[in-house]
Structures are given as C-alpha cells and as structure tokens.
C-alpha positions, 0 to 999 in steps of 0.5 A, a space after each residue: 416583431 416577426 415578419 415574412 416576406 412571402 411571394 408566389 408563382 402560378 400556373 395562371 391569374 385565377 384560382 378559380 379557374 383551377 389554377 394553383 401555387 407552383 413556387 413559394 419564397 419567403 424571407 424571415 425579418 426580425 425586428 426589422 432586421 433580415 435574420 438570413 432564414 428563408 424558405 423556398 420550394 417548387 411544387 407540383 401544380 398536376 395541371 398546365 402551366 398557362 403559356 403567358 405564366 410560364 412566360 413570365 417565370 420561365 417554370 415548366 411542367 417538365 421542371 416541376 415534374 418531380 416535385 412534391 405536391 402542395 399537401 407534401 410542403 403544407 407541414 413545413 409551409 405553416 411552421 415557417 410562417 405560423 404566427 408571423 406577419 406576413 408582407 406581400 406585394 398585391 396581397 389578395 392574389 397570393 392569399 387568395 392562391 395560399 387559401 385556395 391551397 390550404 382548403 383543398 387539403 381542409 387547413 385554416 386559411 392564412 388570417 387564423 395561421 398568421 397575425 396579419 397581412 401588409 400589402 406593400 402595394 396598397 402602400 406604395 398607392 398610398 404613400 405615392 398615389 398616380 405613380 408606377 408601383 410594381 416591384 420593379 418600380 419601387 426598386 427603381 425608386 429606392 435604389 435597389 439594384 434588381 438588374 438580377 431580375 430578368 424572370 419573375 421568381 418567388 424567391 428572388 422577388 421576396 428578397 427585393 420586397 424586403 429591401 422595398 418594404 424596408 426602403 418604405 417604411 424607413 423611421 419606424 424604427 424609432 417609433 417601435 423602440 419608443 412604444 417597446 420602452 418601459 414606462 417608469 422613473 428610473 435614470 442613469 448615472 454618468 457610468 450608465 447605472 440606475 437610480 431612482 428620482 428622489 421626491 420634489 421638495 415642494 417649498 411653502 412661501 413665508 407669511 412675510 413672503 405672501 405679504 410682500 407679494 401682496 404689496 408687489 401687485 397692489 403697486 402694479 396696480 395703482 401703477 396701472 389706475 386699478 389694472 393688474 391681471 393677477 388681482 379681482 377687478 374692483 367692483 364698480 362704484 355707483 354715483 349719487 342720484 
C-alpha cells in the first residue's frame, strides 16, 4: 500500500479569505515502510504573508519571491501523490488549501486524484480522547525527538507525522500480512517446500463396533435408573385406572 505523508504551510488560517499554499513536504511510505522518496517545494503565493503565519514558519514573501507559482508545480504535485493515500495532521485544513488550489487552475479536487485521507488528528482524538493531540504532543507521547523543530515547516513536519502515524497505528502490520495472504491448502515441509494436504480418510464403524456402543449407553443408562443424554428419554408409562 502507497501512502504519503503530506503538510502544508500558508499564508494564513482561510482559504477563503484568499490565502493560499506557499510550502508543500510530502514523504512517500510503502507498506508501512518510508521508502527515502519525498517531495518538497516553496511556492510563490503573489499576496502577503500574515504576520502571525509568517511567525509561525519564518517564510517571507521576499523568500518566496522567485519561486515558482502553484500552476508551475501542479504537474509534478499530482504525479507524487496521484493515487496514493494521503495522511494529514488536521486534514480539512490542508485538503481544503490543496483544493482551493487545484480548482483555480480547473484540477480535480484531491478525493478523485488520491484514494483516500487519514487524519491523524481525529485519530490521536479517538485513540486518546481529552489529551493534547498537536503534533508536538504526539512526538512527545511516542518519543519522537523533534527538538529540531524550533519553526513549523511543510517538510520536517511530514517527516515527524510519518514517525507519529507509524507510532500510532503500531500492530497493523500483522493484520495486513494476515488479510494479503492467499487463501488455500498448501503446507510446507521442514525444507520450506510445498505440498498439498491428502484427502482425510474418514473411517465407518463395524456392525460390531455399533453394537458394542449400543450395549456401552444401555449400561449407563441403567446405571443411571433410565438417564443417559446420548439416548431418547423413555416414554412414560401410564398406570392402571
């Protein structure tokens, strides 16, 4: 199973409002293993950066000056994460952002380019209901050393919540293999080879047998005045008027 890990940084808190994706980080997992692939670009948002935004990921305008546009990275974007599940922390926000995106320049949304969203912040709610679930505090749960982490940025952030994700849904591993393996009979010798199961013999009993079993429950049952579960209880007998 492909996944990415995907985060975004802004120019603000609302698409909305106008503002729009200026960092994209996303790492690629395999089967539940990070594979080393990533994708990573700064973007050209051509509007301010809100003072509080620009406080939490130190990215300025003047940085982001000569960098391309959204509709110069779109093509590759999509290639990255085409198909794949995406895990986010707090979901709508970014899928609400990428969206915004993709339907100024007239893309699908993410739903019909991705097979999926995981939100690893509804699951920390779930999993841990009235505790702290910013990514901060899940590396700090499970710990993951983010000491690195003194501003937000899209990909150091997708690089903690692969760990986090990981650390949280830790003993799936076995499930997957379990519903991947092939139904069938074949089992294996001490030298790891196949062979196939021979049919079960199913053995009749002997008239003798049977008669013998008969007499085994009559004595339990006289042993027992007349009570042995493997026979029909006798019918009862009426007295005389």
């Amino acid at each position: 199973m492909r996944q990415i890990v995907l985060d975004t940084e802004t120019t603000g808190l609302d698409w909305r409002n106008g503002d729009r994706v200026i960092e994209i980080g996303c790492v690629e997992l395999l089967n539940r293993n990070l594979t080393g692939r990533h994708y990573h670009v700064f973007i050209n948002p051509e509007r301010a950066i809100d003072a509080e935004a620009e406080a939490v990921h130190g990215i300025s305008l003047e940085f982001l000056a000569d960098k391309p546009k959204f509709a110069g990275v779109a093509n590759s974007f999509e290639e990255f994460v085409r198909d794949a599940e995406l895990v986010i922390h707090n979901a709508s926000f970014d899928v609400g952002f990428l969206n915004h995106e993709l339907n100024l320049l007239g893309r699908p949304p993410i739903d019909q380019l991705c097979c999926g969203v995981v939100d690893t912040l509804k699951m920390a709610k779930e999993q841990n209901p009235g505790k702290k679930a910013s990514l901060d505090a899940l590396c700090d749960r499970f710990a993951i050393d983010n000491g690195h982490r003194t501003l937000h940025g899209a990909l150091l952030d997708a690089e903690l919540l692969a760990e986090v994700y990981l650390a949280m849904t830790r003993g799936q591993e076995s499930l997957i293999m379990t519903l991947e393996e092939e139904p069938g009979s074949a089992q294996f010798d001490a030298a790891g080879g196949g062979f196939e199961r021979p049919p079960q013999l199913i053995q009749r009993a002997s008239a003798a047998e049977l008669e013998a079993h008969d007499q085994l429950l009559a004595d339990i049952s006289k042993a027992n005045k007349g009570l042995c579960l493997w026979l029909p209880p006798e019918p009862a007998v009426e007295e005389a008027a």
